[in-house]
VEXLO-374537 format. One line per 8 residues: their letters; for each residue x, y, z of C-alpha. Coordinates in steps of 0.2 Angstrom, whole numbers, plus 2048, in hexadecimal, padded with zeros to 3 digits. Example, Ala and Ser with C-alpha at 12.3 -4.5 7.8 and 13.67 -1.06 7.14 Angstrom:
residues 2
as	83E:7EA:827 ~ 844:7FB:824
END
This chain:
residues 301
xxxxxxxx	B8F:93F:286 ~ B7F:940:28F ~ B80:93F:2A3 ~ B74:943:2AB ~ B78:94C:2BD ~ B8D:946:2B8 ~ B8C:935:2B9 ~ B7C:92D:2B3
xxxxxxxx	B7C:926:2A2 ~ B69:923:2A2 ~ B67:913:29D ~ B54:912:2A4 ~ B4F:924:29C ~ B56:920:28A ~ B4A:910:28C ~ B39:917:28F
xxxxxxxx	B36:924:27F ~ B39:913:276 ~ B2C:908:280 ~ B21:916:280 ~ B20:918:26E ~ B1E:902:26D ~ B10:904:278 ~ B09:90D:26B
xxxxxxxx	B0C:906:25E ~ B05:8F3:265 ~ AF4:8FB:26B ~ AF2:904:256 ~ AF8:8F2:251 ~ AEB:8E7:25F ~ ADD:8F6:25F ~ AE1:8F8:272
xxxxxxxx	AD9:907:27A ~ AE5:909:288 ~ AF5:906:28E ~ AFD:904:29E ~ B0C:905:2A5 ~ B16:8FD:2B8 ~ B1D:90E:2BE ~ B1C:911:2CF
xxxxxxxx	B18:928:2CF ~ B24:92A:2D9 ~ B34:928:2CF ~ B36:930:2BB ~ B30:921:2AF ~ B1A:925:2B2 ~ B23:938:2AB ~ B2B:92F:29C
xxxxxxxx	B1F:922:298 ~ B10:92E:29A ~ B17:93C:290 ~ B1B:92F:281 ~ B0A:92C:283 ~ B02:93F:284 ~ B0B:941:273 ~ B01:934:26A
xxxxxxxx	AF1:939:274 ~ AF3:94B:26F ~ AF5:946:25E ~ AE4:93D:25F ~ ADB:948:269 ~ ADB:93A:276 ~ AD5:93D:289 ~ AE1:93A:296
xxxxxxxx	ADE:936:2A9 ~ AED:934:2B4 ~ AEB:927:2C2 ~ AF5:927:2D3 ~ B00:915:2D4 ~ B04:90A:2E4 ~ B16:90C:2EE ~ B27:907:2E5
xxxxxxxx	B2B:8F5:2E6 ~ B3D:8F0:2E4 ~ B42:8F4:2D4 ~ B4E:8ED:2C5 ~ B4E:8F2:2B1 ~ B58:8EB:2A5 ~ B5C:8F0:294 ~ B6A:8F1:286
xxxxxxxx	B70:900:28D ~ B71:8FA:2A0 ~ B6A:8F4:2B0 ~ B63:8FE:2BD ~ B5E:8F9:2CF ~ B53:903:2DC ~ B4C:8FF:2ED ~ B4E:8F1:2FB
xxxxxxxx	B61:8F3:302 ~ B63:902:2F7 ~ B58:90D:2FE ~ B62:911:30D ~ B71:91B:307 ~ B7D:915:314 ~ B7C:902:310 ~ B8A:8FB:303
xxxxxxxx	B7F:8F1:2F5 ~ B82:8DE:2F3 ~ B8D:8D8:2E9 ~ B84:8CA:2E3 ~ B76:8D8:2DD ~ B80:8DD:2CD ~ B7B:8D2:2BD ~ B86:8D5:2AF
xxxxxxxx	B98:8DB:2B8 ~ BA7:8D4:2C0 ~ BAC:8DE:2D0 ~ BBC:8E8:2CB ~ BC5:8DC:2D7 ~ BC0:8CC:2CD ~ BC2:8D1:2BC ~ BD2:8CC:2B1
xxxxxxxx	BE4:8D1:2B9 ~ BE9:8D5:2A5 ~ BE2:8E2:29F ~ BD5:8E3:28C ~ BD9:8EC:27E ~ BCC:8F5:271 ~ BCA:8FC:262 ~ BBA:909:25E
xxxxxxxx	BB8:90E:24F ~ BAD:91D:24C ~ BA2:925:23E ~ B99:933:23F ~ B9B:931:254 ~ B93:920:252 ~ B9D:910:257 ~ B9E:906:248
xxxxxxxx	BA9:8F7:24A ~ BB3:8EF:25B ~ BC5:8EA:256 ~ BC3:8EC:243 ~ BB4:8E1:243 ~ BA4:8EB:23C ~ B94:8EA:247 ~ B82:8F2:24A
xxxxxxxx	B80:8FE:256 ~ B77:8F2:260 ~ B84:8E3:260 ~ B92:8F3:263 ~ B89:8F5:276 ~ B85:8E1:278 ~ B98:8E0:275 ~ B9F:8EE:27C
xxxxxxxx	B93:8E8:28D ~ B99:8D8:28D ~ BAC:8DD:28B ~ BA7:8EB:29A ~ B9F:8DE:2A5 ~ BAE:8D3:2A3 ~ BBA:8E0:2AA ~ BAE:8E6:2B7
xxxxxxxx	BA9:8F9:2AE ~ B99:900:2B1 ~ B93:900:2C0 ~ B8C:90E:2C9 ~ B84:913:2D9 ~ B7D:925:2DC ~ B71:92F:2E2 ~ B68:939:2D6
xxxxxxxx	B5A:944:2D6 ~ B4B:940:2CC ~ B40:94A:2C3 ~ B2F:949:2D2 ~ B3B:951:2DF ~ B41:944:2EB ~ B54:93D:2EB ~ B57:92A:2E5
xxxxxxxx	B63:91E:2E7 ~ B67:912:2D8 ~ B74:906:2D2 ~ B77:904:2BF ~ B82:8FA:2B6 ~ B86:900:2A5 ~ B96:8FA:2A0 ~ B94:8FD:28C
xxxxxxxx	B8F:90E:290 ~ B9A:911:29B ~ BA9:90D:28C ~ B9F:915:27D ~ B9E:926:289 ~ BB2:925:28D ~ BB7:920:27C ~ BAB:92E:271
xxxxxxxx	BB2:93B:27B ~ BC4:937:274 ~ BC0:937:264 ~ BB6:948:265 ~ BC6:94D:26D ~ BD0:94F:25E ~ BC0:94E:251 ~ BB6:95F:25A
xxxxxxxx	BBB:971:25B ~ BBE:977:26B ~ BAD:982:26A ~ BA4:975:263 ~ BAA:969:270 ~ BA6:975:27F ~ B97:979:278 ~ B91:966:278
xxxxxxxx	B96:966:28A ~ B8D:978:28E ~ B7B:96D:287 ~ B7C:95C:28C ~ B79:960:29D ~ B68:967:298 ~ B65:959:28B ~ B68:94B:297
xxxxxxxx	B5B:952:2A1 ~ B4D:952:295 ~ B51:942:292 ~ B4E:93F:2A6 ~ B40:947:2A7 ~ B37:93B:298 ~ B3A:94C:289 ~ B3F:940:27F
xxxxxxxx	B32:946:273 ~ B32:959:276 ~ B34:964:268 ~ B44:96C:272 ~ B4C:959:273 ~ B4C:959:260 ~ B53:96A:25D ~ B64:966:269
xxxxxxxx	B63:953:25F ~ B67:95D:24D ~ B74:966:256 ~ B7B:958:25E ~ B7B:94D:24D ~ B83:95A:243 ~ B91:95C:24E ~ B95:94A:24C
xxxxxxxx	B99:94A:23A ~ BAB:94B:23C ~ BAC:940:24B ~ BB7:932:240 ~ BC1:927:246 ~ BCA:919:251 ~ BCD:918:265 ~ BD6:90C:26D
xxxxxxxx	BD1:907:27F ~ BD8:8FE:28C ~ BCC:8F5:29A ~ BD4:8F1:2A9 ~ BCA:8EC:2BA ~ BBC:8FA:2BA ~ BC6:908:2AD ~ BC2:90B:29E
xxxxxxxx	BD4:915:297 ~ BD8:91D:287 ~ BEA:919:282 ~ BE6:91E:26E ~ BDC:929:265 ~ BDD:92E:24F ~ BD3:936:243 ~ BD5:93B:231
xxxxxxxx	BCB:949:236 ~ BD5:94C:245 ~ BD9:960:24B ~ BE8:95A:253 ~ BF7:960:24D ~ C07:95A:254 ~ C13:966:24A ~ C0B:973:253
xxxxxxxx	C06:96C:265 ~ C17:963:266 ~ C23:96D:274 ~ C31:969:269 ~ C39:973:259 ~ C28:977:251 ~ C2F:97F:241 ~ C26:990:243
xxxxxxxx	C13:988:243 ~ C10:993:252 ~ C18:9A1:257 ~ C18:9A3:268 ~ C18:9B8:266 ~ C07:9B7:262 ~ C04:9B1:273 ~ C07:9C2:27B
xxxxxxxx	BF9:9CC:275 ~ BED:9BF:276 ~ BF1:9BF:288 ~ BF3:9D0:28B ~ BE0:9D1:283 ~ BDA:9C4:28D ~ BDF:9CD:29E ~ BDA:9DF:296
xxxxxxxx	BCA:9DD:2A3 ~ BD6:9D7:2B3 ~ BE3:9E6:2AD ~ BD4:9F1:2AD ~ BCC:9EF:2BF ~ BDF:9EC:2C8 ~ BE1:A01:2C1 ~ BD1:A05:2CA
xxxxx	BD8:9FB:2D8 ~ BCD:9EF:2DB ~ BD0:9DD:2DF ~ BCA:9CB:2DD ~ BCB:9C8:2EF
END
C-alpha cells in the first residue's frame, strides 16, 4: 500500500536500492574501483543511488567525493514495475502529454468495450497465482501489466515534490501496480483488524517516503519492513477483479481467515449476535467529552 504523496506507486524509487546494490556487486566481482551513475542532481535517483553506495563505502571505510552533474535531459525509465517519463512537453504543467508517448497502455477509449475478469489469489499478502494458475512474483506483475495495459489502467500524470525541493511533473504508467494496490487492499479488508489496518495506513505514508528519498537501506526502513510483514500473515485469500476501460473494480472478496461476519453485519434478523443495547453506553461514553464542554457552555463553532 505504498503511495507516496496519494498517488504515486514509485516504480522508479523501488528500482534504485536494487541497482545500487548491482553496482556493487559487479565492481567486487570485476575489481572496479568506482562506479557511476546517469542522474541528473537535480531530481531523487543521485540520493538513492549515492546513498546505496555510502552504505557499502562506510562498510569499507571508502572515501567519497560528490561531484555536481550537467542539466536534465528528457528523461524515461523502464522497469518491471512501471515507466516513468520527465522532461520535453512535460515540463510545462498546462500542456496535455501525447498520446502516442505512452508505451505499454491502451487509452481508456480504446480498450475492450467488454469488460476482464480476475482472480488474485493471495498468501501471506503476496499475489500467488492469476485465475487459479500458480506464478512467481515476477511473472504475477509481467501478467497483471500486460492484462492492465490491455484495458488502458495505469497511467498517471502528476505533480510531485521531490526530495531536493523543487516541484516535478511526471507521467507513469504502472498498470500491474496499479491492480496489485486496488486488489491487496480488499483482501486486508476482511483479513486485517480494524487497528491493524489503520495503523498500516497511519505509517505508510512515512515509509513511502523513505523509499523516495533513497532510505531504502536505513535502519528505520527495516524496522517498519518487520511490522509490515508481520501484519500480512493473515492476509489469505482470493479477489475477483473486474477491468473495464481504465478501472480496476472489486466485485468479490474471501478469506478463510476472513473477520467478516455476515450473521452479525447483516441488517436482517441477526439471531441475537449483537445486541443493539450495548450500543447506548458505548455512545454515551464516546460523547462524555462533547456532554462535558456543552455543561460549561462552550461550543464547537
Amino acid at each position: 500500500n505504498t503511495v507516496y504523496e496519494g498517488e504515486y506507486l514509485l516504480g522508479t524509487s523501488i528500482a534504485r536500492p536494487l541497482i545500487a546494490k548491482r553496482l556493487i556487486e559487479i565492481a567486487n566481482e570485476t575489481g572496479a574501483d568506482a562506479i557511476s551513475h546517469g542522474a541528473t542532481g537535480k531530481g531523487n535517483d543521485q540520493v538513492r543511488f549515492e546513498l546505496g553506495a555510502y552504505a557499502y563505502a562506510e562498510k569499507h571505510a571508502i572515501p567519497i567525493e560528490r561531484h555536481g552533474k550537467k542539466k536534465s535531459p528528457y528523461s524515461m525509465d523502464a522497469n518491471l514495475l512501471h515507466i516513468s517519463y520527465e522532461g520535453g512537453v512535460l515540463e510545462d504543467t498546462w500542456t496535455e502529454h501525447e498520446e502516442d508517448m505512452w508505451r505499454w497502455t491502451k487509452s481508456p477509449e480504446a480498450a475492450p468495450d467488454t469488460p476482464t475478469y480476475l482472480e488474485l489469489t493471495y498468501k501471506a499478502g503476496d499475489i500467488v497465482a492469476i485465475d487459479g494458475k500458480e506464478m512467481s512474483p515476477a511473472s504475477v506483475l509481467a501478467e497483471l501489466n500486460r492484462i492492465g495495459g490491455e484495458n488502458g489502467i495505469g497511467r498517471l500524470d502528476i505533480v510531485e515534490n521531490r526530495y531536493v525541493g523543487m516541484k516535478s511533473r511526471g507521467c507513469y504508467e504502472t498498470p500491474g501496480g496499479t491492480i496489485m494496490l486496488k486488489a491487496h487492499r480488499a483482501i486486508e479488508s476482511i483479513t486485517l483488524d480494524r487497528e491493524v489496518a489503520h495503523l498500516k495506513d497511519e505509517l505508510m505514508p512515512k515509509y513511502a517516503s523513505l523509499i523516495y528519498t533513497g532510505y531504502w537501506w536505513s535502519p528505520e526502513r527495516l524496522m517498519l519492513q518487520k511490522m509490515i510483514d508481520a501484519s500480512q500473515a493473515s492476509v489469505n485469500g482470493v479477489v475477483r477483479l473486474k477491468l473495464y476501460k481504465g478501472n480496476v473494480i472489486v466485485t468479490g472478496r474471501k478469506s478463510d481467515d476472513s473477520l467478516f461476519d455476515a450473521n452479525i453485519a447483516t441488517f436482517e434478523e441477526d439471531g441475537g449476535a449483537y445486541n443493539q443495547a450495548d450500543a447506548a453506553g458505548f455512545i454515551k461514553l464516546n460523547a462524555l467529552r462533547m456532554r462535558i464542554a456543552a455543561g460549561k457552555g462552550r461550543t464547537l463553532f
